[in-house]
VMD Tcl script that draws the C-alpha trace (Angstrom):
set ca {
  {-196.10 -116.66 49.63}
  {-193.14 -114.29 49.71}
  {-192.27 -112.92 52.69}
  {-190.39 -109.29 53.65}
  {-188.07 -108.25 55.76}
  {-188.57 -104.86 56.39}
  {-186.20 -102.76 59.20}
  {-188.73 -100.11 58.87}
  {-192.62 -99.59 58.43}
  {-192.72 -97.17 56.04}
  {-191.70 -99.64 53.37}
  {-195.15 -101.75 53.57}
  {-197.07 -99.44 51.57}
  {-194.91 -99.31 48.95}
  {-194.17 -103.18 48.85}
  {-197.94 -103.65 48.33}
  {-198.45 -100.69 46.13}
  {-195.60 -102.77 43.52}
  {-197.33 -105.96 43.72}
  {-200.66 -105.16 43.33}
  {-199.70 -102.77 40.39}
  {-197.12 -106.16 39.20}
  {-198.49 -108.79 40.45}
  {-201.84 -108.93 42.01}
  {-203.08 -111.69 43.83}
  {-199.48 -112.31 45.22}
  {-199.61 -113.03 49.24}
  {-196.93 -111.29 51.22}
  {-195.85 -111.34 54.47}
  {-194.25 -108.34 55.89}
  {-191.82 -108.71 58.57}
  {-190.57 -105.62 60.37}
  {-187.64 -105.26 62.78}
  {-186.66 -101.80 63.27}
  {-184.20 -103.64 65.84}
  {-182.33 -104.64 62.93}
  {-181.12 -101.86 61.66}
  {-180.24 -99.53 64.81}
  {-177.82 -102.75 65.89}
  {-176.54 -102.90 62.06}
  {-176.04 -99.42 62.74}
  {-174.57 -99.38 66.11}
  {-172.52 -102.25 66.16}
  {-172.08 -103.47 62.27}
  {-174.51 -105.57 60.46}
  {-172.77 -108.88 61.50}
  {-173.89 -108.29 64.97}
  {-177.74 -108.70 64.03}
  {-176.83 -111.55 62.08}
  {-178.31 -114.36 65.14}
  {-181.75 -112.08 64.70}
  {-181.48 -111.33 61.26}
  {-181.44 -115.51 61.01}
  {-184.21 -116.11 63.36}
  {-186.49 -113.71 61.34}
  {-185.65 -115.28 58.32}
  {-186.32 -118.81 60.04}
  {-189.32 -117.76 61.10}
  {-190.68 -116.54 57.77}
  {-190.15 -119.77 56.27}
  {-191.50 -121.13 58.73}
  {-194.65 -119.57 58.74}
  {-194.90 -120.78 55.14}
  {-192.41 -118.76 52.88}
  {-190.90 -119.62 49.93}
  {-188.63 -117.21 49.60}
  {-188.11 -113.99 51.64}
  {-186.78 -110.82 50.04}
  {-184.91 -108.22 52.59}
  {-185.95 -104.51 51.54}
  {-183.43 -103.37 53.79}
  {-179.41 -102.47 52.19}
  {-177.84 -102.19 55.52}
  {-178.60 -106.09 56.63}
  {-178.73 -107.57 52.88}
  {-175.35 -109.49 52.85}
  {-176.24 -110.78 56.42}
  {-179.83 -111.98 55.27}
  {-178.15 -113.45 51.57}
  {-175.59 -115.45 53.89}
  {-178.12 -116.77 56.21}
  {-180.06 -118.78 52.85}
  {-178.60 -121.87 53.19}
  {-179.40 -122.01 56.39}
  {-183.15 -121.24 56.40}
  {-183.66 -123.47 53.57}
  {-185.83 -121.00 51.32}
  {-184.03 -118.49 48.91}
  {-183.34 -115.06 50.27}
  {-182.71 -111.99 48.25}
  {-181.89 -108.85 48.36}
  {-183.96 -105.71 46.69}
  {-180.87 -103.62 46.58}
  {-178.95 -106.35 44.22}
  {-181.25 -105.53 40.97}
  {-180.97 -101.83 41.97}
  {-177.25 -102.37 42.09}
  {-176.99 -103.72 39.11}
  {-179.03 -101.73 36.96}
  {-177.20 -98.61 38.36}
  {-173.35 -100.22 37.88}
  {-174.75 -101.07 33.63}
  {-176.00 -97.01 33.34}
  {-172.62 -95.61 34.69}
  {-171.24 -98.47 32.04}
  {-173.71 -97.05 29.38}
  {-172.65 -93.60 30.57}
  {-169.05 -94.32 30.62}
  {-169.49 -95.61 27.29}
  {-171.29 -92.86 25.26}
  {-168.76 -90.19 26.53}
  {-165.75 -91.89 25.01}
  {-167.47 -92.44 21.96}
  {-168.18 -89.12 22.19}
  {-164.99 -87.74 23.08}
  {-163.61 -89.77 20.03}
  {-166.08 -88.15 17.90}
  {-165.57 -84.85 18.66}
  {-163.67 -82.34 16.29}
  {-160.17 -81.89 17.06}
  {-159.39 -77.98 14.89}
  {-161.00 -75.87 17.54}
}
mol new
graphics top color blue
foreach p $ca { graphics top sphere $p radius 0.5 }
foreach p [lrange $ca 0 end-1] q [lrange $ca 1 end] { graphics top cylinder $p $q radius 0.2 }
display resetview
């Protein structure tokens, strides 16, 4: 089962709208803490860090095997905290990241070649 760590409801739908259009038949377990993110928000994330732990905790131990945190604002906390909960933890913003840092690459990329291209006489 993979649990969720949600900080807000509205993100349920659209977590089970993914997986049964990805990967039906997958059990989740949605977890949401609106808590989380008005203290992250207030105060920093690394003051929710104690309850972003014992959710985390408590996903795996309601039979997790890994838990993925939907939510930006707390995902460094909940990455930090895997070790400790002994199940992986991961964070939906890191693909998102990624694929966004290799477009501006791609981006980068095609204007040079572009600029390099272009016709100098005008």
């Amino acid at each position: 089962m993979l649990a969720l760590l949600h900080t807000s409801p509205v993100h349920v739908p659209v977590f089970d709208a993914l997986r049964d259009r990805h990967h039906p038949g997958l059990r989740l377990r949605h977890a949401v803490d609106e808590e989380l993110l008005a203290g992250a928000g207030a105060h920093g994330p690394q003051a929710v860090a104690g309850a972003v732990r014992a959710a985390l905790e408590g996903a795996v131990a309601g039979g997790a095997g890994a838990v993925l945190c939907t939510c930006s604002t707390i995902g460094a906390v909940a990455e930090r905290c895997a070790a400790d909960v002994g199940a992986p933890v991961l964070r939906v913003d890191r693909p998102m990241a990624a694929a966004a840092a290799a477009h501006r690459r791609r981006s980068r990329s095609s204007r040079r070649s572009r600029a390099l291209w272009r016709p100098r006489w005008r």
